[in-house]
Every structure is written in structure tokens, then in C-alpha cells.
N, C-alpha and C positions, 0 to 999 in steps of 0.2 A: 525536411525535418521528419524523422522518423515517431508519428504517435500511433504507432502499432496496437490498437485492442486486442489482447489474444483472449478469445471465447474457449474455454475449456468444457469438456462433455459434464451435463446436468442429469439432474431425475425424471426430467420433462423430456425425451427425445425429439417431440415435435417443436414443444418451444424452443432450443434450441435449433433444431435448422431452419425455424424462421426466423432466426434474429441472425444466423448465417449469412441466411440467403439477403435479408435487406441490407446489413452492411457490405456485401460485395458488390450489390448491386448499387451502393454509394447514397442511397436512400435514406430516408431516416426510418427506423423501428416501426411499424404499424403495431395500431393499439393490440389488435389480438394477436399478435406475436408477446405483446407485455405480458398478456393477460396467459397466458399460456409459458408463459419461461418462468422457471423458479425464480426464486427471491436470489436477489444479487449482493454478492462484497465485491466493492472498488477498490481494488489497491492502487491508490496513488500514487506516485514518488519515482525517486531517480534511476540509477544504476542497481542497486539493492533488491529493487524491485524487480526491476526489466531483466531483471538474471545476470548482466554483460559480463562477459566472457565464459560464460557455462558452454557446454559442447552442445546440451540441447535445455534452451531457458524455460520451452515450454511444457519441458515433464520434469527441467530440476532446479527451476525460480523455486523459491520459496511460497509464492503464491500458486503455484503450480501444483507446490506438494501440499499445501493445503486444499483444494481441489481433491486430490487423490484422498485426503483423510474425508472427508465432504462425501464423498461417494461410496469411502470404505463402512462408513456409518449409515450410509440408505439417508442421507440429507436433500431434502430440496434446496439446494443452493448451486447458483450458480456463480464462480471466480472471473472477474473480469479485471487483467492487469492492465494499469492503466502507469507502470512503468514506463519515462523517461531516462534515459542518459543523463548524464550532467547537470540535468534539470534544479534549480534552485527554487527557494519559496518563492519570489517575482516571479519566474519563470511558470512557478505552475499558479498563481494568482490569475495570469495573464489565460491560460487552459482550461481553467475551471468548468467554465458554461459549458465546453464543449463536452466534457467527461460527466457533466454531470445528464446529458442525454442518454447516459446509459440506466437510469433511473435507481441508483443503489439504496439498496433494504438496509445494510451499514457500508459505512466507510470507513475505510482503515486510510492514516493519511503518514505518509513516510516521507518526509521533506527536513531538509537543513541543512544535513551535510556538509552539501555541496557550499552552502552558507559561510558553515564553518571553517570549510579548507582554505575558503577565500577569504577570511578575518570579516566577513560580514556583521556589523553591529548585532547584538543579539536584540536586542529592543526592535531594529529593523525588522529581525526576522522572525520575530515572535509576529509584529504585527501583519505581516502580510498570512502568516498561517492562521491569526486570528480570523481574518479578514476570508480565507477559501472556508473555515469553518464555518462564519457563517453567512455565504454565499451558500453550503450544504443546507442550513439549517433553514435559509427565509425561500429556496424552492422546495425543500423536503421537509419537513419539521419533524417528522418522526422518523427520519432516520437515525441509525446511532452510530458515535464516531468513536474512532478506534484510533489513538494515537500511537505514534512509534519513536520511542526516545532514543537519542544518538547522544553519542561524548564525544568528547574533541581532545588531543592528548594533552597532558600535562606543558609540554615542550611547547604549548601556544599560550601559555603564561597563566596560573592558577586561579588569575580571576576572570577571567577570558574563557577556561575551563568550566569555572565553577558555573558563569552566567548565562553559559550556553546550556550546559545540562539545567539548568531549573525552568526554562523554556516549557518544557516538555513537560512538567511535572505541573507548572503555574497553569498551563494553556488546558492542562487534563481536569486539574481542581478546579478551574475558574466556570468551565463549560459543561463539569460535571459529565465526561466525558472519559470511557479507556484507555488504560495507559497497558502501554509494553516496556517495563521501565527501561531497559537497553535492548534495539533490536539486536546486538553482534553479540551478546552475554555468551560466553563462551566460547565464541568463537573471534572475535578481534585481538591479535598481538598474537594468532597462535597459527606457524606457518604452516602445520601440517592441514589446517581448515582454511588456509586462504590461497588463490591463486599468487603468481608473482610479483605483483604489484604490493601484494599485504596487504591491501583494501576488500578487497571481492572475495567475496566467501566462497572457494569451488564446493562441487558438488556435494561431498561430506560438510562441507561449513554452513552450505542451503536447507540442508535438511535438518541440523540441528537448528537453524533461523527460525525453520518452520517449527517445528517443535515448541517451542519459547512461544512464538505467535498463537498457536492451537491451546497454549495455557489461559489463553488469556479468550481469545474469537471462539474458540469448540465451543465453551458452558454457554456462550451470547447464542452462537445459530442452534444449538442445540433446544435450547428455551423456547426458542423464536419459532421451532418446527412446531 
């Protein structure tokens, strides 16, 4: 199973290549590599996230190109994608603990989808994203979470539509937590911004994702600096 962490370059050059150097060496993070690496965002989540099928995910994910906005600004932060494929909200319930050793300053948490393709109950799948929230919240308390809201098309029946979109909107008011009210806003249904599937945002579709993201994460790490 592919759970790939891609570390992209920080403000810290040395903290960065000691959080490098311990994750290849399979290790876990030594404290003064923590202590010396910028403040982190996690981006959790599926395909969306992990880039899949971009030519190259790790300079044109969405999390990638925020990275690049991160650095264009002089930010101490460092982007760590914590992108799965296919991954569903069970699915990253089930991952959690383990991404959450990467110690994130916020979380952006991108999960459903995949939920929703598969008619998963929305009540299920709220509660299992309640449930990673706050697994974030009772090991980190002061981190802050950054949700990413998905729609599901009309053609899977309008209340079916309707209850999956209020997920995202309930789970963001309830925890007092950021919303992205639709990650794909401008770019879903629109072939010239998605690969051939119509799902996947290529590369022009990633950069507008990012864009909409940085509306919402830039004022948060910018504050936070």
C-alpha cells in the first residue's frame, strides 16, 4: 500500500534534511529535528490530494503548489502530503495515528469522496471524519483543522446530494473549524481542467484547486508566522 509522505523544501534547510534523513532511514523523527523543522500542514486525503495522474504530483498536487506559495511568501512552513488513492473516510480513520507522527501545526483534512462514489451512508461518513478529527484534536489540541468540502452529482439523487454536501459544512460549524466550501469549484464538470477520467484535476485544474485552498490556509499560516 502506497502511504508515500512527500516532504517538500522548507525555511528551515537543516530541519528539513533531518526529518529527510530519519524518514528514509525508517526511523521515527528525533526530537531536534521537530524542534528545528518549520511548522507543518498535513494534507490528508485521497487522490485529490496525492496528485494521481499529474505527470509530476510533487511540484503539481495542489499541496505541492501550495508549498511553492509557502516559500514564494518567506513562510516557515513546511507541506507534508499525506495523500492516498482511493482512500475513504474508514480507510484514513484506520491511518490516522500513523500521519499524525508527523506532528501537524494545522490540518487540512480532504476525505469523502471516495464515500460518496460508493453511495456510502453520509451519517457513516460524517462519523468516521468526526472521529480522525478528533483523534487530531485529543493528541494535538492546538492544532487547527482545515476542512475540504466535496459534492456528489445531482445524478446520485438530490437528497443523497443534498446530505452529503452538508457533511462538510455541519462537521466545519460543529468543531469550529475551516471550511473550503468545494475543493474542485471551478474546476469539476469542466474538461479542459480535468484529466480523462473527469475526476482529476490536471495540471491547470491543480493549480486553480490550489488557488481556492490558499483563499482559505495563506491568512491561517500567514497569522500563525
Amino acid at each position: 500500500m502506497d502511504t508515500r509522505l512527500k516532504l517538500r523544501d522548507g525555511a528551515h534547510r537543516l530541519g528539513r534534511a533531518a526529518l529527510m534523513l530519519a524518514l528514509l532511514l525508517g526511523g521515527a523523527v528525533a526530537s531536534t529535528a521537530q524542534d528545528l523543522a518549520a511548522r507543518r500542514i498535513v494534507f490528508f486525503g485521497d487522490s485529490l490530494t496525492a496528485g494521481y495522474g499529474l505527470p509530476d504530483p510533487d511540484t503539481q498536487s495542489y499541496p505541492a503548489r501550495i508549498q511553492g506559495k509557502i516559500d514564494a511568501g518567506h513562510l516557515p512552513w513546511l507541506v507534508v502530503n499525506a495523500g492516498l488513492s482511493g482512500e475513504t473516510s474508514a480507510g484514513g480513520l484506520r491511518r490516522i495515528d500513523w500521519v499524525l507522527n508527523q506532528r501537524p501545526d494545522v490540518f487540512f483534512l480532504e476525505l469523502g469522496a471516495n464515500d460518496g462514489l460508493r453511495g456510502t451512508s453520509p451519517e457513516v461518513t460524517k462519523k468516521n471524519l468526526q472521529a480522525i478529527i478528533d483523534h487530531v484534536r485529543a493528541k494535538y489540541p492546538g492544532t487547527e483543522i482545515v476542512l475540504a468540502g466535496m459534492r456528489m452529482p445531482s445524478n446520485m439523487g438530490a437528497d443523497y446530494a443534498d446530505s452529503f454536501r452538508a457533511i462538510f459544512q455541519d462537521l466545519a460549524k460543529e468543531n469550529k473549524a475551516l471550511l473550503v466550501p468545494f475543493l474542485l469549484d471551478g474546476v469539476a464538470k469542466n474538461p479542459e481542467l480535468n484529466q480523462a477520467d473527469g475526476i482529476h484535476p490536471n495540471p491547470a485544474g491543480a493549480a486553480i484547486v490550489a488557488d481556492g485552498v490558499w483563499k482559505v490556509v495563506g491568512p491561517l499560516l500567514a497569522e500563525a508566522h
